[in-house]
N, C-alpha and C positions, 0 to 999 in steps of 0.2 A: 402549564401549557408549554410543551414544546416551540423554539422560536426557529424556524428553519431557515437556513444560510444556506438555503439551495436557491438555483437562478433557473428561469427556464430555461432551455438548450436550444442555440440555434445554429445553422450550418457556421462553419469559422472559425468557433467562438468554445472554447472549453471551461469550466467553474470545477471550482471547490465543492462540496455537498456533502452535509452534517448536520444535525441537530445540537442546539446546545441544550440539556434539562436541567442545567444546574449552574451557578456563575459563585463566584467567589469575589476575595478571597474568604475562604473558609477557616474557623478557629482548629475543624479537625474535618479532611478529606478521607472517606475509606479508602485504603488499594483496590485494586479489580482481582486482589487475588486469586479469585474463584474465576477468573479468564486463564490464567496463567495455568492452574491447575485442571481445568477442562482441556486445555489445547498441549498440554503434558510441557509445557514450556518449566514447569519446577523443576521435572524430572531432569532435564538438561542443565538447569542451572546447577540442580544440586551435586553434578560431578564439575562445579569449576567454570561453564560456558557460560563468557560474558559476551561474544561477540569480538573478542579481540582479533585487531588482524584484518577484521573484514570493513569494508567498508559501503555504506549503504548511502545512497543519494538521494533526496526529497527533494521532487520539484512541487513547486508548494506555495504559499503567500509569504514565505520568507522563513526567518527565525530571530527570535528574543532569546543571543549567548547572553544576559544581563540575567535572567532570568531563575531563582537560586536552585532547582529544580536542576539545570542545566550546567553548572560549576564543575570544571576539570572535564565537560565534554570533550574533544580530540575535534574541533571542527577544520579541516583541511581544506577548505575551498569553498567560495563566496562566489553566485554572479545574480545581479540583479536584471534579469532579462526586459523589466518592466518599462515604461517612459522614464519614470524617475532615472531609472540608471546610476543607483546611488552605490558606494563603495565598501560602505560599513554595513554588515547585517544588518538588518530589522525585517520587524514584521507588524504591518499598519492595518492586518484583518483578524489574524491569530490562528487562521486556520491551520498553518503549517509548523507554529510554535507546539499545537496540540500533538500534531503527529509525531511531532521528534521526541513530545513526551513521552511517549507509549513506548517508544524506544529508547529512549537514550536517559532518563530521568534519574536522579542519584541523590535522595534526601528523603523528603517524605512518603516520598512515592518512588517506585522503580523500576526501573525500562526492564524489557525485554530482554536487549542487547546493550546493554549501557559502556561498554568497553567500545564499541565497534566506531569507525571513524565515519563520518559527516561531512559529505557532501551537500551544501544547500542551496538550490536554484529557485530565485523568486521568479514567476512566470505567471503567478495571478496578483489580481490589484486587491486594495482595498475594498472595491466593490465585489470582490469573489471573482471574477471573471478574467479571461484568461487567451489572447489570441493564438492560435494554431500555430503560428511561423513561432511566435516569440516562444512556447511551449516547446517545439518541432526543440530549436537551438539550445534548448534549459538542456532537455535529455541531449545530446548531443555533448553540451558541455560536460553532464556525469560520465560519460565515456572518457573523454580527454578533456579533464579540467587545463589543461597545460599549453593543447594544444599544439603538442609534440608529433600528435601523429602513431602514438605510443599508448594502446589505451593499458597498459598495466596498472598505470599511476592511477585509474578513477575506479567508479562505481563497479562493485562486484555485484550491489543490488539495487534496483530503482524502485523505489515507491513511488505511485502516481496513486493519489487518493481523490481526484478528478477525475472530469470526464463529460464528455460532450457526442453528437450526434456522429453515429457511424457513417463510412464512409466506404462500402464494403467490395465498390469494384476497382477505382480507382486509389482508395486510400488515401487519406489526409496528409499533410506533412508531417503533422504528429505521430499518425500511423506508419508512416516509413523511417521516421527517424527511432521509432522504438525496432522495426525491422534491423534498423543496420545495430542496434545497440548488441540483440540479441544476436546477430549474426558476429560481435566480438566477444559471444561468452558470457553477456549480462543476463543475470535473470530479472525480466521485468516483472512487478507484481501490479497491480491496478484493482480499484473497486468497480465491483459490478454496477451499482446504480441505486439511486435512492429512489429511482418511478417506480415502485409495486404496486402503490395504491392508484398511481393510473396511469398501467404499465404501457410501453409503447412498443413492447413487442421484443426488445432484446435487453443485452445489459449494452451498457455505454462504450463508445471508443477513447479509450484504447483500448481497453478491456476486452471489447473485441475481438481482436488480432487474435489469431488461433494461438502464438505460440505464446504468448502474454498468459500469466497466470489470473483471473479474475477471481474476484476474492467477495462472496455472498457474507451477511451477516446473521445471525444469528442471538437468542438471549440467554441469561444464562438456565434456564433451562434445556437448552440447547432447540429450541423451536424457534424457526424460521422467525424474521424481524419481516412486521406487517410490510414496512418500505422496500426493503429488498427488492433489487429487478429481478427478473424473469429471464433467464437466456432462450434466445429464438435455436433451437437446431433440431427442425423438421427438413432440412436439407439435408444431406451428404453429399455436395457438387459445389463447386464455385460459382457465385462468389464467397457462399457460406458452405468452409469444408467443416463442416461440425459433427465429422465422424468421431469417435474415441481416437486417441486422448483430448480432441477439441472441444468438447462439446462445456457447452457454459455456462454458470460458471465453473471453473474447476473446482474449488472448496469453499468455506464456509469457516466464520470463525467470530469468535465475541464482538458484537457491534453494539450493546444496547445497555447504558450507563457505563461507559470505562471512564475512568479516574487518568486526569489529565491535566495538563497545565494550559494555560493562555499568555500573551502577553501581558506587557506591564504586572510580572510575579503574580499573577491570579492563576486560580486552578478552577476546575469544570468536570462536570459529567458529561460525557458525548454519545450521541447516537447517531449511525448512519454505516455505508458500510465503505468509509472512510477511515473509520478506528478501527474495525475488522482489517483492512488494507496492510493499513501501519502496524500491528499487530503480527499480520502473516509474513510481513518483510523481516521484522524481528528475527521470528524463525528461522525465517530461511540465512539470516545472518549468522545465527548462532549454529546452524547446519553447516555449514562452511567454513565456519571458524572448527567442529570436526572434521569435515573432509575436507580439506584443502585443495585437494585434488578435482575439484569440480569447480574453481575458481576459472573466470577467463577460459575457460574450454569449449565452444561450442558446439563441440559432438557430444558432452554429456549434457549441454541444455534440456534438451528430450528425455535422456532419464532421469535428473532432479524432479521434473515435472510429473512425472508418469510416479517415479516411487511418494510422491508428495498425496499425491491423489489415489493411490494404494493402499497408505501407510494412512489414508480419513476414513473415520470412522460413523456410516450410514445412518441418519438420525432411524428413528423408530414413523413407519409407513412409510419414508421415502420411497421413489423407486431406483429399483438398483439396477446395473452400473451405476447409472448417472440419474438426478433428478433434475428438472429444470428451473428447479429453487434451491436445492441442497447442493445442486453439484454433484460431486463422489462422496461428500459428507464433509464433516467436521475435520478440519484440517488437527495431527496427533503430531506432536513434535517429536515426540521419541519411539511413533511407531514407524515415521519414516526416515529417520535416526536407522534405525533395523534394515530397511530396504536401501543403504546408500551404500 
């Protein structure tokens, strides 16, 4: 039985959302390497792309560096946005130790992008849950960890595998502080939402935000994950401009058993499309670490995005363009490799 570390969502208030079906530690953990190799993630590895160079930011329930999965990471910046306000990494829920694994892991198991460098913003508690202001300041710090004013030194990429009630006229603080990220060149990546089975009408904010990449999950089959949200875009008008290339989610990508770690050296199977999330950040870090030229640019924001969702590959009956479970499809890492 699946044990769900999802919270209900209320206006304010952002969480974590993920299933765990497997808990360890394990004598022997499979890879997910049948994720890797659906989302052509191999094909990039196998010319040399580890993600070096770039550097991705997880705001998140913290991170376990003790963790051996996690040995010789590049972690370049700490803030713990939470009450605690503690100075040394940790991670007292695991949520966010999971996501850096899917990324960054170098042992039994191996990231995505395991070269790329680490930004980690704690901004959810223990109990999963997560306030808008303290979340709004986490991304804000993946811009300018420094605080210089200078955002070269931060996040090329933000992963937000959270997500909480949209906010679609006025927009949250969370929603405007991923605005200004994106308006310095960061490509935000987010999960869509784990309500499909009792959808509430859209995917989740931040996910939302048009220019936010939302990230649906999928198995490996490549068929829709039962939880997956639903993006709402029966509009084309504001508040909801959910013309192309907005319409949501944008892609889709393995959410359903990935092989991941937890804290305290435990590894896990994960479901939700949280792993999908962290997953599709990978990517787009190891896309980056090839074009470097799309780093901190925010006039090619728009085309990352648009060749991202070009370059996915349309499950079997979607509808196409777009589906409003599938997205544009199955997020292809080296076939949007080809459109950058």
């Amino acid at each position: 039985m699946a044990v769900l570390v999802a919270f209900l969502v209320i206006l304010g208030g952002l969480f974590a959302f993920w299933f765990v079906t497997g808990t360890g530690p394990f004598t022997t953990i499979e890879p997910s390497t049948w994720a890797f190799t659906m989302t052509e993630v191999t094909d990039l590895q196998a010319r040399g792309l580890t993600g070096q160079g770039v550097t991705v930011c997880i705001v998140d329930t913290g991170i376990d560096p003790q963790h051996p999965e996690l040995q010789g990471m590049n972690l370049v910046a700490w803030r713990d946005f939470t009450p605690q306000r503690r100075s040394v990494p940790y991670d007292d829920e695991g949520h966010g130790t999971a996501m850096a694994g899917i990324i960054f892991a170098r042992g039994r198991l191996s990231g995505v992008a395991p070269s790329a460098n680490l930004i980690a913003a704690k901004a959810i508690t223990s109990s999963g849950s997560g306030g808008d202001v303290d979340i709004a300041n986490a991304v804000d710090f993946c811009v300018d960890p420094n605080g210089d004013g200078d955002p070269t030194d931060g996040a090329h990429v933000i992963s937000l595998s959270l997500g909480g009630g949209s906010h679609p006229i006025l927009g949250s603080t969370t929603e405007n502080a991923v605005n200004r990220a994106i308006d310095d060149g960061v490509l935000v990546v987010a999960a869509a939402g784990n309500d499909g089975l009792a959808d509430d009408g859209d995917v989740e904010s931040p996910a939302s935000v048009p220019r936010v990449i939302a990230v649906g999950a999928v198995d490996r089959q490549g068929v829709i994950a039962p939880f997956s949200t639903r993006g709402d875009n029966s509009a084309c008008a504001p508040p909801f401009p959910r013309c192309d290339p907005n319409e949501k989610p944008e892609v889709v990508a393995p959410g359903v058993d990935i092989a991941t770690i937890l804290d305290q050296g435990r590894y896990a199977y994960v479901s939700g499309t949280s792993p999908a999330a962290a997953l599709l950040s990978g990517i787009v870090a190891l896309l980056l670490e090839e074009h470097p030229e799309y780093r901190h640019d925010p006039n090619r924001v728009p085309l990352f995005k648009i060749a991202l969702m070009d370059g996915a590959q349309p499950a079997n009956g979607q509808q196409v363009p777009h589906d409003d479970r599938y997205g544009y499809g199955l997020a292809k890492a080296a076939g949007t490799e080809v459109l950058l």
